[in-house]
Wavefront OBJ file of the C-alpha trace (Angstrom):
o trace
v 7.946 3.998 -22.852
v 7.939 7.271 -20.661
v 9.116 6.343 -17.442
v 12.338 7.881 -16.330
v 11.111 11.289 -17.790
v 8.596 11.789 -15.354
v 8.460 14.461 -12.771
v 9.787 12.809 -9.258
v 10.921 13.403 -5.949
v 13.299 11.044 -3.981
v 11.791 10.209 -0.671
v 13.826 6.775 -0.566
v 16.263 4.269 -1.178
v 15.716 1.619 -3.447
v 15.917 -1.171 -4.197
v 14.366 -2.714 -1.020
v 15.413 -6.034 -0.441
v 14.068 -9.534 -1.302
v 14.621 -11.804 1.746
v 13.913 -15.871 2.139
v 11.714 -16.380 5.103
v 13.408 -19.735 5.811
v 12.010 -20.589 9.255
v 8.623 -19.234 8.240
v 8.339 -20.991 5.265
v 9.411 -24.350 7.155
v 6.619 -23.786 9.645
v 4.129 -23.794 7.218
v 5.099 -27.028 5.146
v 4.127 -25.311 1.961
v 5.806 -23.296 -0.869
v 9.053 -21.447 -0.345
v 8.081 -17.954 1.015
v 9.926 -14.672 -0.289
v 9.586 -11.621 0.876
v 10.068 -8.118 -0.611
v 10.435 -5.335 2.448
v 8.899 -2.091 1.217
v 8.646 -1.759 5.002
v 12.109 -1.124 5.074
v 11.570 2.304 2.727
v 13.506 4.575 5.187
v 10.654 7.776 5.055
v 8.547 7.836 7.804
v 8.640 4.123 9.372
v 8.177 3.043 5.800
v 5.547 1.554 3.468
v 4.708 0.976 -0.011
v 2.871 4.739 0.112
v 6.416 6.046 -0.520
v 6.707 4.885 -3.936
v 3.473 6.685 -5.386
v 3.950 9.628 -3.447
v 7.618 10.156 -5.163
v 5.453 10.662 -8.948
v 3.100 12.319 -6.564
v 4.811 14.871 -5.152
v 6.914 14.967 -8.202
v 3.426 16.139 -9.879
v 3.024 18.851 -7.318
v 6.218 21.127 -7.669
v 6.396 20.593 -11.321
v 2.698 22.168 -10.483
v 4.491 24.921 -8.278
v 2.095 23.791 -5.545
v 3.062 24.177 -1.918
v 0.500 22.343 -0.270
v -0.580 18.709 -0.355
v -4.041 17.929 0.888
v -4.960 13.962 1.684
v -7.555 11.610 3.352
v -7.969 8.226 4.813
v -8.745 6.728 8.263
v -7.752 7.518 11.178
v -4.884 5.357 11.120
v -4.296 5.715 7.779
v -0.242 4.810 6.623
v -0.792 6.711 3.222
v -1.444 10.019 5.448
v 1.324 9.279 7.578
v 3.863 8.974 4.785
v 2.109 11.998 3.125
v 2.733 13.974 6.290
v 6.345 12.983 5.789
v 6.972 13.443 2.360
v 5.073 16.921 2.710
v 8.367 17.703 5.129
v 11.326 16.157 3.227
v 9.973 17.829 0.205
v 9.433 21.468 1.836
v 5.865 21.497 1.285
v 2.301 22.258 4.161
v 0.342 19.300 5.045
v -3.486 19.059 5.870
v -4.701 15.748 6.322
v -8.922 14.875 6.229
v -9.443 11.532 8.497
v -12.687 10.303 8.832
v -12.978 9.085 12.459
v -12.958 10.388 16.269
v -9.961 11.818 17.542
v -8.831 9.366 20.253
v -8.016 10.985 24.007
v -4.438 10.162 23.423
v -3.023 10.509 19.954
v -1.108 6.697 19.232
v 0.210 4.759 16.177
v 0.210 6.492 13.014
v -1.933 9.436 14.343
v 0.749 10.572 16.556
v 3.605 10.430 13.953
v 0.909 12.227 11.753
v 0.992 15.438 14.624
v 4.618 14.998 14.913
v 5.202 15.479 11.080
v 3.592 18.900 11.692
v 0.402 17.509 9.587
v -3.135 20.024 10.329
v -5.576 17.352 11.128
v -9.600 17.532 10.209
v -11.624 15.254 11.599
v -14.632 14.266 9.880
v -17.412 11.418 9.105
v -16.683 8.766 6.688
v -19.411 9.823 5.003
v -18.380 13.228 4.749
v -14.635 12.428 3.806
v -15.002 13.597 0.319
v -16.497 17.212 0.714
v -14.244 17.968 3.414
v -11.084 17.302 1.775
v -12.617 19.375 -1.533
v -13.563 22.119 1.382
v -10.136 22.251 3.135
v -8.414 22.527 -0.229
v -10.694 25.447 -1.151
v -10.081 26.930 2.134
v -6.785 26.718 1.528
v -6.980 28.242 -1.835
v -8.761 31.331 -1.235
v -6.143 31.961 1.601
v -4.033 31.891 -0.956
v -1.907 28.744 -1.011
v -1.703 26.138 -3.740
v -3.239 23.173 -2.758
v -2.239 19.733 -4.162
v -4.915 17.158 -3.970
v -4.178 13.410 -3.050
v -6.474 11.067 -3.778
v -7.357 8.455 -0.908
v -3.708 5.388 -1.055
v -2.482 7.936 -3.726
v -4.093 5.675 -6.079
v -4.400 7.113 -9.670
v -2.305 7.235 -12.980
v 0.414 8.917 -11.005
v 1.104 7.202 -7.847
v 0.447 4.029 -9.444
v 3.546 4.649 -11.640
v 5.726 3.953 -8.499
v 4.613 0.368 -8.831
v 5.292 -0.081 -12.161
v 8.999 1.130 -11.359
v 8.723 -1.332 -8.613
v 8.704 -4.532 -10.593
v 10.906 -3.537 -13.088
v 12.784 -3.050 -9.671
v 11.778 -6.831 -8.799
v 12.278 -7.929 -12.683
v 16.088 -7.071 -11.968
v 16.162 -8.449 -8.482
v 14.782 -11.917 -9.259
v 17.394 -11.743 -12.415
v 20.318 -11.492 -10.002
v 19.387 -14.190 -7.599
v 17.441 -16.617 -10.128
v 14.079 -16.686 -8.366
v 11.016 -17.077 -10.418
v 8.164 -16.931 -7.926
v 4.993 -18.611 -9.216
v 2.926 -15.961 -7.469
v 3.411 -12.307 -6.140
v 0.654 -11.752 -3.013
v 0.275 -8.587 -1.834
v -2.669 -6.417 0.654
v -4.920 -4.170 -2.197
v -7.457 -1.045 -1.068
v -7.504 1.669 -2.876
v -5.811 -0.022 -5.720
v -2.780 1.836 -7.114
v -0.657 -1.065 -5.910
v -1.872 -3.735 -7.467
v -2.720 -1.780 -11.180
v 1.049 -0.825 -11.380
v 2.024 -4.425 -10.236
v -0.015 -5.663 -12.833
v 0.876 -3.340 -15.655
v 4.157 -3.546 -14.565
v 4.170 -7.513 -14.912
v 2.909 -6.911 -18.463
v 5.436 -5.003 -19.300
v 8.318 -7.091 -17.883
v 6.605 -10.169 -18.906
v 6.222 -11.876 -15.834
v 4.548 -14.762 -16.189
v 3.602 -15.434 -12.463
v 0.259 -14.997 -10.669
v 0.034 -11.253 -9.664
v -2.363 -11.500 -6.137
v -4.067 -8.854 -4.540
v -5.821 -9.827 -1.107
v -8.755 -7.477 -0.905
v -8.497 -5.528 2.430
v -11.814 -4.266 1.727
v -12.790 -3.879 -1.739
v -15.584 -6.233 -3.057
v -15.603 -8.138 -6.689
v -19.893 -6.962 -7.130
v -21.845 -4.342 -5.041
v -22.253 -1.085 -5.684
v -18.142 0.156 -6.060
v -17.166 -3.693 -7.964
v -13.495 -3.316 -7.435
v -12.057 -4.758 -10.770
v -13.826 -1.938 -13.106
v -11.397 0.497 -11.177
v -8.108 -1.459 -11.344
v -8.940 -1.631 -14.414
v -9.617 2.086 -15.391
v -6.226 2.562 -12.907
v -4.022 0.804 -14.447
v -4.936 2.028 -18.376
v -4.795 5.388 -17.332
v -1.344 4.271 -15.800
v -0.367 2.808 -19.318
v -1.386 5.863 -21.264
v 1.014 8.405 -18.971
v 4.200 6.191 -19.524
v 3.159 5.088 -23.096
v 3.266 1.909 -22.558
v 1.137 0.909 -25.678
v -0.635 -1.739 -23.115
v -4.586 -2.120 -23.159
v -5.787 -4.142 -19.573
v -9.088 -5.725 -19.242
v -10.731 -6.962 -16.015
v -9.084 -10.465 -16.805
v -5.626 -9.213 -16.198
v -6.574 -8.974 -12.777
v -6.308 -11.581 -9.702
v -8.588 -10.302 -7.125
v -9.128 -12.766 -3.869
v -12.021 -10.998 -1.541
v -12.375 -13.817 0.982
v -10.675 -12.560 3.801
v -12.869 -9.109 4.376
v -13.281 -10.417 7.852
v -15.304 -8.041 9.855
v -14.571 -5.436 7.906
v -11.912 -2.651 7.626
v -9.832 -1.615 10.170
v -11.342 -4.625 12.997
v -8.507 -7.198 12.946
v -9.332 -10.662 14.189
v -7.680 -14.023 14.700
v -6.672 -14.186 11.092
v -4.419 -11.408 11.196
v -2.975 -11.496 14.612
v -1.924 -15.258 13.813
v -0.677 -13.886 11.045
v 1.261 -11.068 13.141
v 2.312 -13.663 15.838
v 3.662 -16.294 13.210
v 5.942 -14.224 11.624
v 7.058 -12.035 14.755
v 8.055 -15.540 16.012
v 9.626 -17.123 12.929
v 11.164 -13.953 11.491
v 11.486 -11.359 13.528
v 9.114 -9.037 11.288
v 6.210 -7.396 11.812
v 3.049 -6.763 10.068
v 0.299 -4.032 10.536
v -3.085 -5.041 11.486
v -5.460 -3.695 9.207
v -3.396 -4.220 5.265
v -0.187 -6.829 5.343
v -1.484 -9.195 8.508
v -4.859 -9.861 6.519
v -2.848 -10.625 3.255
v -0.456 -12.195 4.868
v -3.451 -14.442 6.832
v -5.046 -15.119 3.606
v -1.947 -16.147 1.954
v -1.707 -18.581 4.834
v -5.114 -19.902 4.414
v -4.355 -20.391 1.187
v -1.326 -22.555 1.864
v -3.314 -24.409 4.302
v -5.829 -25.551 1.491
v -3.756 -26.599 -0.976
v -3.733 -23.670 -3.239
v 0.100 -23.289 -3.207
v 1.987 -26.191 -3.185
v 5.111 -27.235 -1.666
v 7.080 -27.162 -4.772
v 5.667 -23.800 -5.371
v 7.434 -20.286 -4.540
v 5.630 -17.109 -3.687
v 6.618 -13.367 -3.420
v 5.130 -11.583 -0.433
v 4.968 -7.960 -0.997
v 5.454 -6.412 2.716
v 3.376 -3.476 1.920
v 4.535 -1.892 5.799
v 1.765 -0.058 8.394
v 3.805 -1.371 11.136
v 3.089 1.539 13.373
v -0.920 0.553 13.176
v 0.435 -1.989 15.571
v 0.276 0.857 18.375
v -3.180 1.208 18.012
v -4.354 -2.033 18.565
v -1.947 -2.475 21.662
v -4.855 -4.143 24.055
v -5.847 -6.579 21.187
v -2.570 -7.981 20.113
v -1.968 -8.361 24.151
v -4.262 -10.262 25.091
v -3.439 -12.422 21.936
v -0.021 -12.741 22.331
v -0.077 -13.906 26.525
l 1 2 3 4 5 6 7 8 9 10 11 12 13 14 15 16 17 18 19 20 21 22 23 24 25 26 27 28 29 30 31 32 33 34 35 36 37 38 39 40 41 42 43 44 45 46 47 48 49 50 51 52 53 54 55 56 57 58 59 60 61 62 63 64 65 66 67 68 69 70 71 72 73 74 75 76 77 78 79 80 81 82 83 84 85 86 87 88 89 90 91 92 93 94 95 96 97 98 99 100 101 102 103 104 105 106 107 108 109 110 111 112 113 114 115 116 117 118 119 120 121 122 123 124 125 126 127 128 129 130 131 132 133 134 135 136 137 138 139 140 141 142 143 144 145 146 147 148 149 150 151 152 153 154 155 156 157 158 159 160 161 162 163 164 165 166 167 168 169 170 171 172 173 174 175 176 177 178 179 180 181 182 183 184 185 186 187 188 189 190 191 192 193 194 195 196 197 198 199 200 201 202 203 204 205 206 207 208 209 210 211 212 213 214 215 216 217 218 219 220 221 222 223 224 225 226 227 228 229 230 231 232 233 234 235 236 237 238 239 240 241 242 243 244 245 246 247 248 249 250 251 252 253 254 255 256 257 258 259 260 261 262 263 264 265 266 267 268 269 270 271 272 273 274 275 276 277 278 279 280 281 282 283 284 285 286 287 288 289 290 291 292 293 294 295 296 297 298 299 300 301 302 303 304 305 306 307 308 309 310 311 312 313 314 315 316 317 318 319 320 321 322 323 324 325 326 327 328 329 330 331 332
């Protein structure tokens, strides 16, 4: 398997720790609750974003680019860690978010300006043709643009989470944990194909769990199809000799809420219950709606008491910020 070979940049330290949520998991009189803090990644305020975007920018200077050229929302955390990256690594940063530009920058929009990132503005439904516009721009100026997709999720960024459960593989080897499920927030998808390669390769035998932030299993854009195609395309760059199938793949899409980005009682319960048990905090729009469906799940009987579970703590703390007013008049 090629793995260590690849081309990568450090941006962090790993590993990030597993920690037992003791009073947390006591509050909710179900399964023993674990959780592994790749909000604690020390670029940026952290996040899981950090792991795909060391292959990622990796990929770029072996490419001799100097540019790297992104997109998301307006409070996206895979732009804000680009932005980042883009200045521990040396390298120009032009970021396409599809939204209005608030009067007063906050949350990860205003670490995005003071990372130096240039900011476009656009519709969502315009997102695509003005991040290929901006990097042509920046190409016929001259410069060598580097093109991210949307969560960094393709064959390259999702290598980082490959290398993150061998990462877990040796972690629950040294403290003799053998969670019965590993639940996690999943978008754009990168995560949870190189979770679930990665448990394939380890030979994990536990329940690998994506909560769907926003992704749908039918419509239009059926979300398995592309973890799918993600995660082979993963397995064929690190020759891991591994053929997925849609089957491979736990997908739970009944926490969509009202939609992406507009939190709701499920996730600031979510936020509040852990603030108060823990001491941790979850973003709003990715890890509080896992984390709230996780709950829910609990709460039904899905996981039992005997049970253990993983909770991946994908970060987006600093979305908290932007949602200031909400969580307020929640938490009084």
């Amino acid at each position: 398997m090629n793995l260590e070979h690849l081309p990568r940049f450090p941006l962090a330290e790993f590993p990030t720790p597993v920690h037992f949520l003791k009073s947390f998991s006591a509050e909710g009189k179900g399964p023993a609750v674990l959780m592994k803090r790749d909000d604690l990644t020390s670029l940026g305020l952290g996040g899981n974003k950090t792991r795909k975007l060391e292959f990622l920018i990796g990929e770029a200077l072996n490419q001799g680019c100097d540019t790297l050229v992104t997109a998301g929302g307006v409070q996206s955390n895979h732009c804000r860690l680009t932005a980042a990256a883009a200045r521990k690594a040396g390298l120009a940063c032009h970021l396409v978010l599809n939204g209005d530009p608030p009067e007063a920058p906050n949350g990860n929009l205003l670490l995005d300006r003071i990372f130096g990132a240039k900011i476009h503005f656009c519709l969502r439904q315009n997102r695509d043709k003005t991040l290929d516009r901006v990097a042509e721009d920046l190409s016929q100026k001259g410069q060598r643009p580097y093109v991210i997709p949307v969560g960094g999720s393709n064959s390259i960024g999702a290598v980082g989470y490959v290398h993150a459960m061998l990462e877990l593989k040796n972690q629950m080897d040294q403290m003799e944990i053998r969670p019965d499920a590993v639940v996690f927030a999943t978008s754009s998808g990168g995560t949870q194909a190189g979770l679930a390669l990665g448990a394939k390769i380890t030979g994990f035998k536990g329940q690998i769990l994506g909560i769907s932030i926003d992704q749908t299993k039918t419509g239009n854009a059926p979300f398995l199809p592309i973890l799918t195609k993600i995660a082979n395309d993963t397995s064929l760059r690190i020759e891991a000799g591994i053929q997925m199938d849609e089957s491979d793949f736990s997908l739970n899409c009944d926490y969509l809420g009202a939609g992406y980005a507009l939190p709701g009682d499920l996730e600031l319960n979510a936020i509040r219950d852990l603030a108060l048990n823990e001491g941790i905090l979850l973003g709003p729009v990715y890890t509080a709606r896992a984390m709230g469906g996780m709950m829910d799940l609990i709460r039904k009987g899905v996981f039992t008491k005997d049970q253990t579970l993983l909770f991946w703590h994908t970060g987006g703390t600093p979305e908290l910020f932007a949602w200031a007013d909400q969580c307020c008049r929640t938490f009084e």
